[in-house]
C-alpha angles and dihedrals in degrees: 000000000000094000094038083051097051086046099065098036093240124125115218125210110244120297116262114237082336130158110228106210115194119189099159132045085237082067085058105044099042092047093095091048085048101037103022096160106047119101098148114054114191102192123063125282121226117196109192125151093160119108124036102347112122089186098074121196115244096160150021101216093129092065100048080110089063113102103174147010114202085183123063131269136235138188120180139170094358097148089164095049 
C-alpha cells in the first residue's frame, strides 16, 4: 500500500482494521508522507526486511508518530535493526 501510495504521489487515511507491512527502510520512511495522519493503527505491523529486499531496515524513525498498535506486532529477519 505504502509503495503503491508514493507511486502515485497521493497520501491514504489510516487503514481500517488493516494489517502495514514494511519490508524496506523507504516504507518506513515514507509512511508519515503516505499516512500523515495516522498515529493509532488498529491492524497488526509487520516489520520484515529479510528475503529479497535490497533496501534493509536499519531504523523506525518514520514511525516515531505512531502511539499505539491494537494489533501485534511483529519484527523478523532486521539484521540491521
Amino acid at each position: 500500500v505504502i509503495e503503491v501510495a508514493t507511486s502515485c504521489g497521493t497520501s491514504l487515511p489510516c487503514l481500517p482494521y488493516g494489517h502495514y507491512y514494511f519490508v524496506s527502510q523507504s516504507d518506513i520512511d515514507n509512511f508519515q508522507e503516505v499516512f500523515p495522519n495516522c498515529t493509532e493503527l488498529e491492524g497488526d505491523v509487520t516489520i520484515n526486511s529479510g528475503g529479497i529486499s535490497v533496501d534493509k531496515i536499519y531504523n523506525l524513525d518514520g514511525l516515531s508518530m505512531v502511539t499505539s498498535i491494537e494489533g501485534s506486532l511483529g519484527l523478523w529477519d532486521n539484521s540491521e535493526l
